[in-house]
TIZA-92813 format. One line per 8 residues: number of its first residue (from 1); their letters; for each residue x, y, z of N, C-alpha, C, O. Coordinates in steps of 0.1 Angstrom, whole numbers, m for minus. Atoms other than C-alpha are relative to their C-alpha. Example, Ala and Ser with C-alpha at 12.3 -4.5 7.8 and 13.67 -1.06 7.14 Angstrom:
BEGIN
1	AS	9/m12/0/123/m45/78/9/12/0/19/12/7  m9/m11/0/137/m11/71/m8/11/8/m3/22/9
REM end
This chain:
BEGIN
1	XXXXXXXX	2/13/m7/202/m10/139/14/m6/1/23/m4/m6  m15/3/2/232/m29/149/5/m11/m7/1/m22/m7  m5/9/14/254/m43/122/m12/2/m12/m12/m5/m22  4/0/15/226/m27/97/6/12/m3/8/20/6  m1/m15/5/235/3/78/m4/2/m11/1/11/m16  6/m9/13/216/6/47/3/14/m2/6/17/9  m2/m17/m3/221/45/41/m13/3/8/m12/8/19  4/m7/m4/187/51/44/m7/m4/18/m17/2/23
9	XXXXXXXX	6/1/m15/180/39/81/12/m1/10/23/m5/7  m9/m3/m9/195/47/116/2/m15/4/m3/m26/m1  m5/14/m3/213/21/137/m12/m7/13/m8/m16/21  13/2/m9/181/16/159/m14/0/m4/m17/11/m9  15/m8/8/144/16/149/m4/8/8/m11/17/3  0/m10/m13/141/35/181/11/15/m6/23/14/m9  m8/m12/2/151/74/174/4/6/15/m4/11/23  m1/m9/m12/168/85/203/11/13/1/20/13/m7
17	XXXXXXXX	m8/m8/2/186/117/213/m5/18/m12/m1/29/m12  1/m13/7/171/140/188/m14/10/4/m22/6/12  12/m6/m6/145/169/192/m10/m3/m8/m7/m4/m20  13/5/4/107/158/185/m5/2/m12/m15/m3/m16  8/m2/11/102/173/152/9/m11/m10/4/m19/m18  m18/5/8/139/159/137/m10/m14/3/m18/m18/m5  5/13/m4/125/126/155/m7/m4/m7/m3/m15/m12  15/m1/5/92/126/140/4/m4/m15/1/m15/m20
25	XXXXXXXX	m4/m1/16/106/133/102/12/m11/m4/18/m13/m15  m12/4/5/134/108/108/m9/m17/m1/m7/m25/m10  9/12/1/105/78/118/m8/0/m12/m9/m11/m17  9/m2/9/82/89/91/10/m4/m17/7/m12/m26  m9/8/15/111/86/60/5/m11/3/3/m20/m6  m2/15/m2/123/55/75/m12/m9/m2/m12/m19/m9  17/8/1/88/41/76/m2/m2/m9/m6/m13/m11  2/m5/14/85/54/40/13/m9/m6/9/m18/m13
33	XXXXXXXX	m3/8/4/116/36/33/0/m13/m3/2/m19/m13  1/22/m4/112/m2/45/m11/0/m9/m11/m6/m20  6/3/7/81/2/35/m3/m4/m14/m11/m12/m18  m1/2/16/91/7/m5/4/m14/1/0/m23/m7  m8/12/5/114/m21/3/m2/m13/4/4/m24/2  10/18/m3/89/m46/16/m4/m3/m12/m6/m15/m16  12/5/11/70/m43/m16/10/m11/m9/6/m17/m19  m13/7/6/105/m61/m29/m5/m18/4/m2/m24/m7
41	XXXXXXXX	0/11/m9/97/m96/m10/m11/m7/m3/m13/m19/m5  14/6/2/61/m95/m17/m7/m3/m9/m18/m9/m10  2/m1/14/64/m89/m51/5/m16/0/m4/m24/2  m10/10/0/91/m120/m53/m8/m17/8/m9/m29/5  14/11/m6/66/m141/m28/m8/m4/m9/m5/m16/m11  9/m1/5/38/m139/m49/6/m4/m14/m2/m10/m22  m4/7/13/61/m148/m81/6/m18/2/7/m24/m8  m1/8/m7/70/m178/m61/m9/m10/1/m6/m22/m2
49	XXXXXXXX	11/7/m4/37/m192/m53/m2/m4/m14/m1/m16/m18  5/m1/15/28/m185/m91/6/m7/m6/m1/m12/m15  m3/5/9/53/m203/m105/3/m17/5/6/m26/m3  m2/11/m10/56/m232/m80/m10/m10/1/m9/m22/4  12/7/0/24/m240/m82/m7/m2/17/m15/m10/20  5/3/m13/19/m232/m44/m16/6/m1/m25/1/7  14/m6/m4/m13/m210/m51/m6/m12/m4/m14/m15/5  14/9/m1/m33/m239/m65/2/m14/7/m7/m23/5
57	XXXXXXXX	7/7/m14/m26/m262/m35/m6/7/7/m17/3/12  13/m9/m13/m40/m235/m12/m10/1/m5/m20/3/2  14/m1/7/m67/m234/m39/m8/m10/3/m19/m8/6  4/13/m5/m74/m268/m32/m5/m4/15/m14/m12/19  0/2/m15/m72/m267/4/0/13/8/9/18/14  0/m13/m8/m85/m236/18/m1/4/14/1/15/19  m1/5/m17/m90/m249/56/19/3/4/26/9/12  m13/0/m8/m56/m255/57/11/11/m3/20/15/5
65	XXXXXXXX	m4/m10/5/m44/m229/36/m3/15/13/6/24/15  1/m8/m9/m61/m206/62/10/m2/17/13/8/23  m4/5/m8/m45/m225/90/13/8/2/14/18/9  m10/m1/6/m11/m221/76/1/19/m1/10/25/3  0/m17/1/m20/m182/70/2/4/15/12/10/18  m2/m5/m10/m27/m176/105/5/0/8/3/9/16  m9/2/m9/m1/m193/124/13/6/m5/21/10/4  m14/m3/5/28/m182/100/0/18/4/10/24/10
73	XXXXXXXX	1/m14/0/14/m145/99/2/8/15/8/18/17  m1/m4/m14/9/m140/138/11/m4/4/15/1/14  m8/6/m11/38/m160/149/12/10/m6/20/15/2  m10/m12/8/60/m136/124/1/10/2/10/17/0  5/m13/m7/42/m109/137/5/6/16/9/17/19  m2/0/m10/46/m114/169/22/m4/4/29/0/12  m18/m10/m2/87/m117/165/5/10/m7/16/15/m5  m8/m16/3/93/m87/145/m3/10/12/4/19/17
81	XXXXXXXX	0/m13/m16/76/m67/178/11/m5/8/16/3/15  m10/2/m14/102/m86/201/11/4/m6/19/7/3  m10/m4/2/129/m76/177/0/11/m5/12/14/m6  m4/m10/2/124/m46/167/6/12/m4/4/19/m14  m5/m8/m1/145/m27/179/22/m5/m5/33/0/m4  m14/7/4/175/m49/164/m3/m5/m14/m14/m8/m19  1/1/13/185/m57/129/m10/m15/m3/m18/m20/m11  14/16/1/164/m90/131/m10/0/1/m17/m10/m1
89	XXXXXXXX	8/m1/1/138/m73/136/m5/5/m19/m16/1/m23  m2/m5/11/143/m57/96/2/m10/m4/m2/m10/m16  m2/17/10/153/m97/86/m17/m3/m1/m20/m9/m11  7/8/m8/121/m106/99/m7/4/m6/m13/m4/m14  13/m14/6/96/m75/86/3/m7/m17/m8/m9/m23  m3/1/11/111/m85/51/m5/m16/m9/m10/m18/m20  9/14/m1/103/m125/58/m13/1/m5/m18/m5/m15  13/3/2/70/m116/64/m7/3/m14/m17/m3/m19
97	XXXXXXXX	1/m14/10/67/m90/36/m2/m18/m13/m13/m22/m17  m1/12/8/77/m126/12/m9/m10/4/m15/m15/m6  9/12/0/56/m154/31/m15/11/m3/m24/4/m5  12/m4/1/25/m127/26/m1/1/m17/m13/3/m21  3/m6/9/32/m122/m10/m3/m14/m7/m11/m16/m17  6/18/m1/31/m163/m10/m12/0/1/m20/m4/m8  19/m1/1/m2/m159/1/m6/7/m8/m15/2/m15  6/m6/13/m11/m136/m22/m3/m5/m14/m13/0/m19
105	XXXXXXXX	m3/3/5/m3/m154/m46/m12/m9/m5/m15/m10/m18  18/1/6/m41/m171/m49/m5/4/m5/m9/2/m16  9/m13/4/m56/m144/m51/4/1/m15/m3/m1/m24  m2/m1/15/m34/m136/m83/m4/m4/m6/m11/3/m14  3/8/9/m38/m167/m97/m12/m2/m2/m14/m9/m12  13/0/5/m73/m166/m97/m8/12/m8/m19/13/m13  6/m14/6/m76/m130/m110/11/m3/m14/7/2/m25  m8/0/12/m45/m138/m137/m4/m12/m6/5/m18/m10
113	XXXXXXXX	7/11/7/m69/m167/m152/m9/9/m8/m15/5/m18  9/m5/14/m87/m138/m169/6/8/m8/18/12/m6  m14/m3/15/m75/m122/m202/2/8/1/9/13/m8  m4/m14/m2/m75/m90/m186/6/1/19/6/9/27  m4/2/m15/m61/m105/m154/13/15/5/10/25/12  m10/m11/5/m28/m81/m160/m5/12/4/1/19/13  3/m17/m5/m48/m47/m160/m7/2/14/m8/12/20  9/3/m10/m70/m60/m133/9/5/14/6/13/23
121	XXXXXXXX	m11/m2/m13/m36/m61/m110/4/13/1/6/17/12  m6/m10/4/m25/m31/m123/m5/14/7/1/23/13  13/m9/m5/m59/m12/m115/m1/0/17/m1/10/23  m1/m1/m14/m60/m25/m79/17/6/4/20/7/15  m13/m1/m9/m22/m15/m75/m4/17/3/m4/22/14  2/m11/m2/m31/19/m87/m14/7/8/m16/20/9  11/0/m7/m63/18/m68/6/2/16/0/10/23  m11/4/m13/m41/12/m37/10/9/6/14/11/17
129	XXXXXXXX	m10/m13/1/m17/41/m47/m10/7/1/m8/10/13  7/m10/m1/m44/64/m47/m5/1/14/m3/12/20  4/m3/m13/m60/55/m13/14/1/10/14/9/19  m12/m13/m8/m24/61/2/1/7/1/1/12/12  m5/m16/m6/m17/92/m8/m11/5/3/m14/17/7  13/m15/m10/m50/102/3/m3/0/15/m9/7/22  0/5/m16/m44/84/36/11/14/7/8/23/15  m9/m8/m8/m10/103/42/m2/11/m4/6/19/1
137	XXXXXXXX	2/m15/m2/m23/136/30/m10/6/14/m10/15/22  10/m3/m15/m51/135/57/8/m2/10/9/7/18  m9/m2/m16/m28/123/83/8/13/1/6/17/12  m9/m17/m1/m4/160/80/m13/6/m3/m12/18/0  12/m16/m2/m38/180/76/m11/m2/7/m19/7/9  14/m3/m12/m64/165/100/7/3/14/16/m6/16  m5/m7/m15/m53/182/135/m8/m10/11/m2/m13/21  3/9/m9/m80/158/153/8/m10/2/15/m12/m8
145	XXXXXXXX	m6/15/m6/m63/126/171/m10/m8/0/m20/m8/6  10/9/2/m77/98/156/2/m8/3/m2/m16/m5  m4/11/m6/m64/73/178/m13/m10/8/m17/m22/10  13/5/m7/m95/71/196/m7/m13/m10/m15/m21/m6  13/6/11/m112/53/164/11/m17/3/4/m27/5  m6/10/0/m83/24/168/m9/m15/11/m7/m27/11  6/13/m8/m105/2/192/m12/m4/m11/m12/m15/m16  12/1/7/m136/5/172/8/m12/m14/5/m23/m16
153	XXXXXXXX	m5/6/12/m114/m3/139/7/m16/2/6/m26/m5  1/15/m4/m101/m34/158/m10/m10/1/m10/m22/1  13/9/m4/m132/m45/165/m7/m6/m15/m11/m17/m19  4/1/18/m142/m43/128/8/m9/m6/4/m19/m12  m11/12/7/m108/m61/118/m4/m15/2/m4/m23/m7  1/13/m8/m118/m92/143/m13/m3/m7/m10/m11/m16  9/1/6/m152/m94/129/2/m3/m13/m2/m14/m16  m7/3/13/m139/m93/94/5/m11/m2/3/m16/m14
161	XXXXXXXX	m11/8/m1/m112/m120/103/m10/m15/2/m7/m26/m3  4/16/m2/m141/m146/118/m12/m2/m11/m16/m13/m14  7/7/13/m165/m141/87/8/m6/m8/5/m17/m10  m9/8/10/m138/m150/64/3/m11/5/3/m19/m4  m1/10/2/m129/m176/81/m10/m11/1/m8/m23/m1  12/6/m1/m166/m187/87/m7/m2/m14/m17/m9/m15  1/2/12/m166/m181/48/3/m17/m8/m4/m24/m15  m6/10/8/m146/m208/37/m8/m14/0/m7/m23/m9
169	XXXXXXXX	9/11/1/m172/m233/47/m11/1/m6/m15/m7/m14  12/m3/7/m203/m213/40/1/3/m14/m8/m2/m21  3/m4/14/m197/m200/7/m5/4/m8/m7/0/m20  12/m8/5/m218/m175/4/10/17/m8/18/26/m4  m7/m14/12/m208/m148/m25/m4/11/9/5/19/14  4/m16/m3/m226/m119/m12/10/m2/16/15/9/15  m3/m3/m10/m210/m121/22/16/m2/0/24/0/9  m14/m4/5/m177/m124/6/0/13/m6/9/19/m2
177	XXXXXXXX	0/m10/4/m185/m93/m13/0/13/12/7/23/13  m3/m7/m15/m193/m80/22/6/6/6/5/17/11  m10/0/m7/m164/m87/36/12/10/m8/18/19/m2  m10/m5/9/m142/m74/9/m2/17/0/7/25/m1  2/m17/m2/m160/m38/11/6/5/7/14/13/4  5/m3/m14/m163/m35/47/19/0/1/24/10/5  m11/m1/m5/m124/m45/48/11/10/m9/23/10/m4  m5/m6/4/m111/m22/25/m4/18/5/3/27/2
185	XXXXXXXX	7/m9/m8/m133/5/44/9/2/12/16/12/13  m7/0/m12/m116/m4/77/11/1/1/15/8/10  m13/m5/1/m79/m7/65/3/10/m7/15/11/m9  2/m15/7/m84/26/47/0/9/14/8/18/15  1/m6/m11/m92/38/79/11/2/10/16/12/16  m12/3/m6/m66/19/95/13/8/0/19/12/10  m6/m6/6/m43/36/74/4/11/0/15/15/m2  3/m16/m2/m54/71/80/11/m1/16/22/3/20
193	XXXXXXXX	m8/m5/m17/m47/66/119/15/m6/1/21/m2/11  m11/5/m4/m13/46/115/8/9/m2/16/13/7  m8/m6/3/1/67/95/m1/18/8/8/25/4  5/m12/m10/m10/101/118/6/m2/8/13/8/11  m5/5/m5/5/79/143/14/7/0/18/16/7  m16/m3/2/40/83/131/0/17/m4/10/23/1  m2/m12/6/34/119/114/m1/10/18/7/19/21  0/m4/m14/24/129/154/9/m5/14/8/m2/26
201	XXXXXXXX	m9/4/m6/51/112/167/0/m9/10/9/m12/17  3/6/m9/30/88/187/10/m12/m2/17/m16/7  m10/12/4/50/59/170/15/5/1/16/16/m4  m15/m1/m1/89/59/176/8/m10/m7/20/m7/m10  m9/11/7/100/24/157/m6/0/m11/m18/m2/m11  2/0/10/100/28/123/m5/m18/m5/m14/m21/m12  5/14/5/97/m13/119/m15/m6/5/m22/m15/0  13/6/0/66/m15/139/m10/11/m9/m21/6/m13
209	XXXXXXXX	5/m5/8/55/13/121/m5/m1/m14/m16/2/m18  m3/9/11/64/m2/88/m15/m14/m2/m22/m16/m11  9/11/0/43/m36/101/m13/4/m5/m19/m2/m14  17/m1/m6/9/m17/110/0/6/m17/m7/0/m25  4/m7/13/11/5/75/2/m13/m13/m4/m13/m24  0/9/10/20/m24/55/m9/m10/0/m12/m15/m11  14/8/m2/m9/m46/67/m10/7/m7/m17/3/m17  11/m10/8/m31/m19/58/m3/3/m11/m14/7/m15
217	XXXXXXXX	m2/m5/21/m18/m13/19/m4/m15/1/m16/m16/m4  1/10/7/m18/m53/17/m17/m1/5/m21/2/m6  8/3/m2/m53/m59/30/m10/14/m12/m20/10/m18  6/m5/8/m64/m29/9/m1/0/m16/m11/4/m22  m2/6/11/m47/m40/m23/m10/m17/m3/m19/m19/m11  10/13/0/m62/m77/m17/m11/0/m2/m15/m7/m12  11/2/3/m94/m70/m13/m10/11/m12/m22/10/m15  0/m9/12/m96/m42/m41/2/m13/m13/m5/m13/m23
225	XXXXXXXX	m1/8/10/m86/m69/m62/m8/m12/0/m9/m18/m11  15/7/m2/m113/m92/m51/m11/m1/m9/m17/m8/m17  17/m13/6/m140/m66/m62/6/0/m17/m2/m3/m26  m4/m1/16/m119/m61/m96/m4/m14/m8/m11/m14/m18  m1/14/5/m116/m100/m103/m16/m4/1/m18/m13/m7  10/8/m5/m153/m108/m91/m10/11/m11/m21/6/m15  7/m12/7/m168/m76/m111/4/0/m16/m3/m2/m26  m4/1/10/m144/m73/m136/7/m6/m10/9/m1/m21
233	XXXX	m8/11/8/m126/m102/m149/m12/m3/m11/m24/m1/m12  5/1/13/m131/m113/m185/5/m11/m6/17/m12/m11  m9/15/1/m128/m150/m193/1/m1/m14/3/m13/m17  m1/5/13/m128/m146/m231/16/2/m3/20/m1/m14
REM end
């Protein structure tokens, strides 16, 4: 990218010039890189909120709190794709990577209120590691193109997106429980095709690549820890 040179990424998220397999393996470890090095931001976010005391104003105020989620998230979203292909697109991916782990940071604190909050996180992280590598083992050994399923799975995301926010009024447990299945189902899925994506070379920019796989770990960690905290939390 220009003016970045970390070692491990080229000076473009765009691979150009090389032949399609070289190409392919050079998007896929870069992908694999940023991605380690978002979890840096989100982690650091999320200790942020925690100590700040931002999670329990959003606790307080979950209208606005949601508000706040979805203008910061899309509008951040929407300039790492315009940048992309420039080092500000990698400032920006890294941004988001920290205001998401801000948001997170509720969730924590409502799951690190119980006396096993600690293993609870622990369990969803490794819960989260496990449905990866089973994501990116299937993507290098299913041969079908599962791109086709990306409409459907959008369709699932958006539905997901207006219960929850149709939650915060009603406040109905079971259809929070619902939600939390159904979206850990779908960005699992998600997951499978993004990452197939890049392994098939359909993706070319390791940063939007990066975006779509890192939505997919945080929405699967999230609501994994949902189900942990709502199941298994232990208030003694």
């Amino acid at each position: 990218m220009n003016e970045y040179r970390p070692s491990p990424f080229n000076r473009s998220g765009a691979i150009a010039g090389a032949p399609g397999e070289v190409a392919r393996n050079q998007v896929l470890r870069n992908t694999y890189w940023l991605l380690a090095l978002s979890l840096i931001p989100t982690v650091l976010g999320a200790a942020v909120g925690l100590y700040t005391g931002i999670n329990r104003v959003m606790g307080a105020s979950p209208g606005l709190s949601a508000i706040v989620f979805l203008v910061g998230a899309f509008g951040m979203m929407f300039a790492i794709e315009k940048n992309k292909n420039n080092s500000l697109g990698v400032v920006l991916l890294l941004a988001f990577t920290f205001f998401m782990g801000v948001m997170l940071s509720r969730l924590l604190g409502f799951v690190m209120g119980f006396s096993n909050g600690s293993q609870l996180v622990m369990t969803a992280f490794g819960g989260t590691a496990i449905v990866f590598g089973t994501m990116a083992t299937l993507a290098t050994t299913i041969k079908r193109d599962l791109s086709g399923l990306q409409k459907f799975l959008f369709i699932g995301a958006v539905v997901i997106l207006v219960a929850a926010l149709a939650n915060i009024f009603l406040q109905l447990p079971a259809l929070m429980l619902t939600i939390s299945v159904l979206a850990i189902v779908i960005f699992s899925a998600f997951m499978l095709v993004d990452l197939q994506r890049v392994v098939n070379g359909g993706e070319t920019n390791y940063v939007s690549a990066t975006l779509a796989i890192y939505l997919d770990v945080y929405n699967v960690f999230s609501n994994l820890l949902m189900l942990l905290g709502i199941f298994g939390g232990n208030r003694e």
